[in-house]
Residue frames as a rotation matrix with the C-alpha (Angstrom) as fourth column:
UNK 1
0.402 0.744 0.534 0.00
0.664 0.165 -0.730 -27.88
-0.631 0.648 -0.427 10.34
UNK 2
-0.858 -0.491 0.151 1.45
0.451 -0.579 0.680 -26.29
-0.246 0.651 0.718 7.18
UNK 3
0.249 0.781 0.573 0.15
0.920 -0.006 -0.392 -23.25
-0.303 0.625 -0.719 5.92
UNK 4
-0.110 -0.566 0.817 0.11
0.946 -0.312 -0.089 -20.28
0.305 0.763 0.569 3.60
UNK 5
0.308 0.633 -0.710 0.04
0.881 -0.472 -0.039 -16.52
-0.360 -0.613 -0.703 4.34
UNK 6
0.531 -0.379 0.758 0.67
0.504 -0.577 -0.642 -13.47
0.681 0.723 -0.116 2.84
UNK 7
0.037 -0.581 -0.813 3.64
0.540 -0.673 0.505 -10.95
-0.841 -0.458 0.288 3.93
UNK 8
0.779 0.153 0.608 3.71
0.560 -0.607 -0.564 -7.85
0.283 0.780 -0.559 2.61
UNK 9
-0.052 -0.612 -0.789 6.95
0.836 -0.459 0.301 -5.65
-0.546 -0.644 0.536 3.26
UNK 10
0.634 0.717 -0.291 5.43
0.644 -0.697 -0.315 -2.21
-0.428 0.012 -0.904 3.13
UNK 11
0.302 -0.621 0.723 7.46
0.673 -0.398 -0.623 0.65
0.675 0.675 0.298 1.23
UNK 12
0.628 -0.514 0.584 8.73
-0.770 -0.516 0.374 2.08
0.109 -0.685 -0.720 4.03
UNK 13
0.336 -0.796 0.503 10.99
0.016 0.539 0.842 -1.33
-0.942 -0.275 0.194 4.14
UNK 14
0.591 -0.160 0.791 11.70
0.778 -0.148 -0.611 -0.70
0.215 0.976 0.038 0.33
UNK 15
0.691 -0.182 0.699 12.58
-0.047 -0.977 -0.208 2.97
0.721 0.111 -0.684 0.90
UNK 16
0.728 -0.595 0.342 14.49
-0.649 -0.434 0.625 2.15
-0.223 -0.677 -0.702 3.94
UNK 17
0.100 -0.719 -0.688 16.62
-0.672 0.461 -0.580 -1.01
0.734 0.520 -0.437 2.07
UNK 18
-0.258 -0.119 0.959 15.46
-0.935 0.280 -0.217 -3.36
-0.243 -0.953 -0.184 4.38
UNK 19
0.376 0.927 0.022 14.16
-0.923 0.371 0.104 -5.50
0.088 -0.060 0.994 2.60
UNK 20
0.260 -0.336 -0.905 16.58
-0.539 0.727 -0.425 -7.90
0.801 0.599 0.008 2.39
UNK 21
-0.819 -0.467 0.333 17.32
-0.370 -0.014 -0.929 -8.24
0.438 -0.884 -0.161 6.18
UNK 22
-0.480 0.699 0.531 14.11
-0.814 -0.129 -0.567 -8.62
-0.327 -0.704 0.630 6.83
UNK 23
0.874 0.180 -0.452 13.44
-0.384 0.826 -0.413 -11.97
0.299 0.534 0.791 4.33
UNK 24
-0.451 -0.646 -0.615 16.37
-0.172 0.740 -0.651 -13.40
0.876 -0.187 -0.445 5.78
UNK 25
-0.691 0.022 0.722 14.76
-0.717 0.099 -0.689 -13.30
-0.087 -0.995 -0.053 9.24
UNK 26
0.645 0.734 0.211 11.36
-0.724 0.676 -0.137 -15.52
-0.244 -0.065 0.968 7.83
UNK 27
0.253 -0.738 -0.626 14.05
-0.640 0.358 -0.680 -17.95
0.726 0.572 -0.381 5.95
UNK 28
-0.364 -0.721 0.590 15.75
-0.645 -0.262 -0.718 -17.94
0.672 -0.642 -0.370 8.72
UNK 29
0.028 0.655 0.755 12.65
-0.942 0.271 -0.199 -19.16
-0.335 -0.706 0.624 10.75
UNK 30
-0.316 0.448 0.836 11.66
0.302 0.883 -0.359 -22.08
-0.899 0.139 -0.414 8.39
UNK 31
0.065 0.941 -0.332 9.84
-0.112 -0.324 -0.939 -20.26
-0.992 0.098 0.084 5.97
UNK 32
-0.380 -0.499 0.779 9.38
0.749 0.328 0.576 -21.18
-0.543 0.802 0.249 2.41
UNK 33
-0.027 0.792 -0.610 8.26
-0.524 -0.531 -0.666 -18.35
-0.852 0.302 0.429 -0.11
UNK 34
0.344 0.618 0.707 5.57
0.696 0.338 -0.633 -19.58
-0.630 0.710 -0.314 -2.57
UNK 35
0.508 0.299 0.808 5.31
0.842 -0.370 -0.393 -16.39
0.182 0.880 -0.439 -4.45
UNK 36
0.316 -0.159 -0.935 6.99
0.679 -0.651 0.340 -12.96
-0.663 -0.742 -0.097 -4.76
UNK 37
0.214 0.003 0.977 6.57
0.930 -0.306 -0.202 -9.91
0.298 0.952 -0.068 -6.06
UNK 38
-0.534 -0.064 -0.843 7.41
0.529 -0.803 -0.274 -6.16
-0.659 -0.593 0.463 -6.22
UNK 39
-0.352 0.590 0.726 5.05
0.826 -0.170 0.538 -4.00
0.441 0.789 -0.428 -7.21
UNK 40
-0.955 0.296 0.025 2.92
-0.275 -0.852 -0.445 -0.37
-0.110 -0.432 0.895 -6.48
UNK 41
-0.642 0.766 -0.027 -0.43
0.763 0.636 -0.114 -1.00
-0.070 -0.094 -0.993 -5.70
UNK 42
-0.505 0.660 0.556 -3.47
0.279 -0.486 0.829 0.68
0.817 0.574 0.061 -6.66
UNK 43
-0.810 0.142 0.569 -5.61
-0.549 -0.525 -0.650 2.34
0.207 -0.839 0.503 -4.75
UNK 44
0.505 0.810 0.298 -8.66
-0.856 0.516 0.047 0.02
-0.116 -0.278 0.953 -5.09
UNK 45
-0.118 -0.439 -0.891 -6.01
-0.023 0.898 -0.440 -2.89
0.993 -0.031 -0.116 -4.54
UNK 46
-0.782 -0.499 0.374 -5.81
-0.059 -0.538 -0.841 -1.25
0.621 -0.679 0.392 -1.32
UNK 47
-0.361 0.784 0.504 -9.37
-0.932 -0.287 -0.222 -1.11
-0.029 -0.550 0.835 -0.33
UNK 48
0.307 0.314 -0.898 -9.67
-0.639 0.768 0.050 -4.61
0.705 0.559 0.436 -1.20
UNK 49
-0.107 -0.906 -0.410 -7.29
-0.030 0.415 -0.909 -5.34
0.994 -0.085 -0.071 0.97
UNK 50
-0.881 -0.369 -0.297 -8.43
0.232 0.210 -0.950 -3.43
0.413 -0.905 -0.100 3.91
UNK 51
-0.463 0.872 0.161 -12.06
0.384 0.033 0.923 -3.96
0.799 0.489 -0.350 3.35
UNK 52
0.309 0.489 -0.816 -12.65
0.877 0.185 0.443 -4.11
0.368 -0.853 -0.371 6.85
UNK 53
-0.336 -0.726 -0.600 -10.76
0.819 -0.540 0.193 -0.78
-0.464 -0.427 0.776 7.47
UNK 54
-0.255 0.125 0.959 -12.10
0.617 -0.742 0.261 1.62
0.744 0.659 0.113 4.25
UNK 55
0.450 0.791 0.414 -14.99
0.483 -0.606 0.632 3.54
0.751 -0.084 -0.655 6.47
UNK 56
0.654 -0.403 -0.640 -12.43
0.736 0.140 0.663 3.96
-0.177 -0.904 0.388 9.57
UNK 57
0.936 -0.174 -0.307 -10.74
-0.103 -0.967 0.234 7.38
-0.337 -0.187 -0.923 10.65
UNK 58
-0.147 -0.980 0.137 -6.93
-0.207 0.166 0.964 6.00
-0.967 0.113 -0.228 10.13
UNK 59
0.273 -0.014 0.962 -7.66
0.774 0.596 -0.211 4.38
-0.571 0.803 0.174 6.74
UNK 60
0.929 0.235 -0.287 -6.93
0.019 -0.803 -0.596 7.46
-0.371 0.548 -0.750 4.48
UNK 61
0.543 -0.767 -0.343 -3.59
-0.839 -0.509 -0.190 8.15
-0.029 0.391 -0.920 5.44
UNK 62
-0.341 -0.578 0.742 -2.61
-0.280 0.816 0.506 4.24
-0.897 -0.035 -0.440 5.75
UNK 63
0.648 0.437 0.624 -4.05
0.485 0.395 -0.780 4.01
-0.588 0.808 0.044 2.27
UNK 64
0.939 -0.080 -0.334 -2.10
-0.282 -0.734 -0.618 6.84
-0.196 0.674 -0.712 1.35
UNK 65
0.010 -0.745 0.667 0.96
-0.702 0.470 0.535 4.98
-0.712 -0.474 -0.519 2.85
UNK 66
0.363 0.094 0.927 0.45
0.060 0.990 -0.124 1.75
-0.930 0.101 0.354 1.21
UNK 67
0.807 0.463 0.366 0.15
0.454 -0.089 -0.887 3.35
-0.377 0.882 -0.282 -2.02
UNK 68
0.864 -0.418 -0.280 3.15
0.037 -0.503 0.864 5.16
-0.502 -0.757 -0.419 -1.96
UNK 69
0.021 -0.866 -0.499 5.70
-0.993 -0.074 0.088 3.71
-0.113 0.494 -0.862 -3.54
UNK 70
-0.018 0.169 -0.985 6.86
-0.284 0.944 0.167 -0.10
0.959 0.283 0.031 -4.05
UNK 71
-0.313 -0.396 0.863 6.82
-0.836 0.546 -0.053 -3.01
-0.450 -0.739 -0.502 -2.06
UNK 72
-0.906 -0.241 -0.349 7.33
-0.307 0.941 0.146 -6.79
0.293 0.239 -0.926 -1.92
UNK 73
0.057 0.997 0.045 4.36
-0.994 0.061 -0.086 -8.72
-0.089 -0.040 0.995 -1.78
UNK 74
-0.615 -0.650 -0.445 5.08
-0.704 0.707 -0.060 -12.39
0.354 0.277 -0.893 -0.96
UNK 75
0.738 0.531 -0.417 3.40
-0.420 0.845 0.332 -15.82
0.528 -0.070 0.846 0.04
UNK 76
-0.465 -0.885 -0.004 5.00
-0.789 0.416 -0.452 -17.84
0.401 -0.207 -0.892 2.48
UNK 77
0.805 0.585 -0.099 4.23
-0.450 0.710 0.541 -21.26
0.387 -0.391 0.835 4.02
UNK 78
-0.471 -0.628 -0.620 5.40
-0.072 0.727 -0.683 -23.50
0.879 -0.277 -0.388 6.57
UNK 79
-0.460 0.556 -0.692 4.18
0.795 0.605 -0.043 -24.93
0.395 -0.570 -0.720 10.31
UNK 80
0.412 0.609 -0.678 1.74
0.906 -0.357 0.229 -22.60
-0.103 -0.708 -0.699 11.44
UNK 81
-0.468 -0.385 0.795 2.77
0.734 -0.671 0.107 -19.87
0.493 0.633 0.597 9.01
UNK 82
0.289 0.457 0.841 0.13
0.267 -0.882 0.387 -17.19
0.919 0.113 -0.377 9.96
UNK 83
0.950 0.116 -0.291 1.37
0.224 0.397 0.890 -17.46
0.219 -0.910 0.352 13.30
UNK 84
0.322 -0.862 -0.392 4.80
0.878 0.117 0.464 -17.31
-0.354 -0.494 0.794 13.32
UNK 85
-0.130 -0.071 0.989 4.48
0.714 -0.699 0.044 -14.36
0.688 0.712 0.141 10.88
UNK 86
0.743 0.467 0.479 2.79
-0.007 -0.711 0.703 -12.41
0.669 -0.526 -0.525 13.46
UNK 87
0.756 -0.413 -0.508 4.58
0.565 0.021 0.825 -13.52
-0.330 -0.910 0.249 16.14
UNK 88
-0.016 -0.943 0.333 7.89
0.993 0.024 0.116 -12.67
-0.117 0.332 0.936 13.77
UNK 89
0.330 0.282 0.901 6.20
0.418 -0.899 0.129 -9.02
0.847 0.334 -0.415 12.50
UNK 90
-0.738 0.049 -0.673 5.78
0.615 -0.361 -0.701 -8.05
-0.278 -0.931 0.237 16.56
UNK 91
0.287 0.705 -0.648 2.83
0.567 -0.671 -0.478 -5.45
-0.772 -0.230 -0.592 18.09
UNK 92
0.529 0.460 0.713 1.12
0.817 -0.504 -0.281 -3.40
0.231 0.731 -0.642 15.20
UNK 93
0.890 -0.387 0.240 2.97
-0.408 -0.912 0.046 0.07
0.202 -0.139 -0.970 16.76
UNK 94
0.449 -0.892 -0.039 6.35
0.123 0.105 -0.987 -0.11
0.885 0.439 0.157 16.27
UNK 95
0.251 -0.448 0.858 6.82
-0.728 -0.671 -0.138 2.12
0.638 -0.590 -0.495 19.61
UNK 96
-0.206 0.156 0.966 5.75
-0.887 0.387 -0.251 -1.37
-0.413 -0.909 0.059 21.72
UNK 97
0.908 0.237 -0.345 6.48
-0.302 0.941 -0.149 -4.09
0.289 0.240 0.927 19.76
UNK 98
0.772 -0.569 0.284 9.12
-0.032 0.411 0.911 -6.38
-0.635 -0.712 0.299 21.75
UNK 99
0.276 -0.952 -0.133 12.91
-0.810 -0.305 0.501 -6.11
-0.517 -0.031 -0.855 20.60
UNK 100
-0.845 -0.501 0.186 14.13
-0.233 0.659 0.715 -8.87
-0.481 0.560 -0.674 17.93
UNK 101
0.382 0.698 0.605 10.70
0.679 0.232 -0.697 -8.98
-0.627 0.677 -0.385 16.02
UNK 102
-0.305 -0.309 0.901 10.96
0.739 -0.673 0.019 -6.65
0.601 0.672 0.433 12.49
UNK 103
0.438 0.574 0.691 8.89
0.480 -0.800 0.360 -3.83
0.760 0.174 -0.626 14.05
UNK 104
0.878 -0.287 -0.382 10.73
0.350 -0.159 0.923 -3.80
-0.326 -0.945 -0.040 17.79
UNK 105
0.158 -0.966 0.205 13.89
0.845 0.240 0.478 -4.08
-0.511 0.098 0.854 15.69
UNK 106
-0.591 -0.597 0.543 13.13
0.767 -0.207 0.607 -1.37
-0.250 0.775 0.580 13.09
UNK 107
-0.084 0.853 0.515 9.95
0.597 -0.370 0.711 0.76
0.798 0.368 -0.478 13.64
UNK 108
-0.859 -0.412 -0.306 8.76
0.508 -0.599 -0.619 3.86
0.071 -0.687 0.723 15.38
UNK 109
-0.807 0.506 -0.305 5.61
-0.563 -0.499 0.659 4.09
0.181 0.703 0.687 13.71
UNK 110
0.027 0.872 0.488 1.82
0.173 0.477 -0.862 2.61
-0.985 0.108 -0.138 14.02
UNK 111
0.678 0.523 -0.518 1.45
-0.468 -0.237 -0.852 3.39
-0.567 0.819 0.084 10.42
UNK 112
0.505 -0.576 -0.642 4.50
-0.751 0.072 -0.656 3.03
0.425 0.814 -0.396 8.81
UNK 113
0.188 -0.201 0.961 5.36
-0.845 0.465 0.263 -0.54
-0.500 -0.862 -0.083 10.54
UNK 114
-0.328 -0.941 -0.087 7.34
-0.840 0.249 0.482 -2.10
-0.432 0.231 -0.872 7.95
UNK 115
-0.964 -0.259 -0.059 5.59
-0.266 0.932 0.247 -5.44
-0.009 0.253 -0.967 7.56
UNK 116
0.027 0.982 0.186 1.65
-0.984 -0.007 0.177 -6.67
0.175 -0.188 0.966 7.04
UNK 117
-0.903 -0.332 -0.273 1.33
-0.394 0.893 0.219 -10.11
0.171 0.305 -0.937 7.94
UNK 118
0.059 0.984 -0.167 -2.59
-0.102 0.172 0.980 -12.04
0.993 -0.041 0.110 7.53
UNK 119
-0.513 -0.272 0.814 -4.22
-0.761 -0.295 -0.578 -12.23
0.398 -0.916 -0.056 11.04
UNK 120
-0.162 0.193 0.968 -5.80
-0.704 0.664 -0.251 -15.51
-0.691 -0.722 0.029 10.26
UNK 121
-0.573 -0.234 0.786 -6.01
0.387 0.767 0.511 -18.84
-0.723 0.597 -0.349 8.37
UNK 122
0.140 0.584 0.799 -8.99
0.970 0.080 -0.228 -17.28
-0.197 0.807 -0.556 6.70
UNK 123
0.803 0.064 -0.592 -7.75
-0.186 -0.918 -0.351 -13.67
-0.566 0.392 -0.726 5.97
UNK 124
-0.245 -0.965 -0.089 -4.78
-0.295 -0.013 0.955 -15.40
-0.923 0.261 -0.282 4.30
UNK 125
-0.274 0.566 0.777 -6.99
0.732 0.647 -0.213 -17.35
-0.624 0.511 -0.592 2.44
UNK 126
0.664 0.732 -0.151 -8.82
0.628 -0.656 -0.419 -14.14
-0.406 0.183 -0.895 1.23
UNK 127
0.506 -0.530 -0.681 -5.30
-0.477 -0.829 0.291 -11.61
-0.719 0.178 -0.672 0.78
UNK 128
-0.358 -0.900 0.248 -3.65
-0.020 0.273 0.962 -14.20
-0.934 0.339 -0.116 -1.01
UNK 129
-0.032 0.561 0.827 -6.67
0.852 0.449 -0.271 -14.62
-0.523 0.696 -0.492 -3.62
UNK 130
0.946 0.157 -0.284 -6.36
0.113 -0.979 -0.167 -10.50
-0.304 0.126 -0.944 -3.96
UNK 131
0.251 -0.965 -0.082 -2.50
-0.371 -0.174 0.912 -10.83
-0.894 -0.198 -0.402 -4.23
UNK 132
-0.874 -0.447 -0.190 -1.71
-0.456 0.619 0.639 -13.91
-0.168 0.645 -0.745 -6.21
UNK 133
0.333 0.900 -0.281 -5.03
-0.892 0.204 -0.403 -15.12
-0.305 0.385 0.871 -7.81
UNK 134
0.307 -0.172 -0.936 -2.99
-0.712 0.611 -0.346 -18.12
0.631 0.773 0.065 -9.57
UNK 135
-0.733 -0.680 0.009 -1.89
-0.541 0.575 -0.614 -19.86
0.412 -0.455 -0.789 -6.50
């Protein structure tokens, strides 16, 4: 089943010049991107984003994170997109995500973990309408 999902590659893959390594690996997979942008986000882009997250003890400094600096904000689609994203991203902490995903490959961090990718059909649905409204 095609579908869409958002990837975000967080400004810690900006700042670290990854980003390009790391879009060759979805490519790579299958993936097509729809949309793609770089940009600094706002702080109430941010809380939008992680609605479900605002009231939570970590949210501050992963807001402060986000906010930071740029990053790439993209749309991709293809079989069972939201899926293979994840699967491609690896485990949310960098320390114990599995070896050839982005985070196993490049992270050290729960916070700063390189890559957001939706965690279902309907939060893609929802980040992409916050992202890219026109699509």
């Amino acid at each position: 089943m095609t579908q869409r999902t958002l990837l975000l590659l967080k400004p810690d893959t900006v700042r670290r010049r990854l980003v390009g390594q790391i879009l060759a690996r979805f490519e790579q997979k299958g993936l097509t991107i729809v949309a793609m942008e770089q940009r600094t986000i706002t702080v109430e882009q941010a809380d939008r984003h992680y609605a479900e997250h605002v009231e939570r003890d970590f949210y501050p400094p992963l807001r402060d994170f986000v906010t930071s600096g740029p990053l790439v904000a993209l749309v991709v689609e293809g079989d069972e997109a939201v899926d293979v994203v994840r699967a491609l991203n690896g485990a949310t902490d960098g320390r114990k995500a599995a070896p050839g995903t982005v985070r196993g490959d490049w992270s050290l961090s729960n916070r700063e973990n390189l890559v957001h990718g939706s965690d279902s059909p309907e939060s893609a649905t929802r980040e992409i309408a916050i992202w890219f409204p026109d699509l």
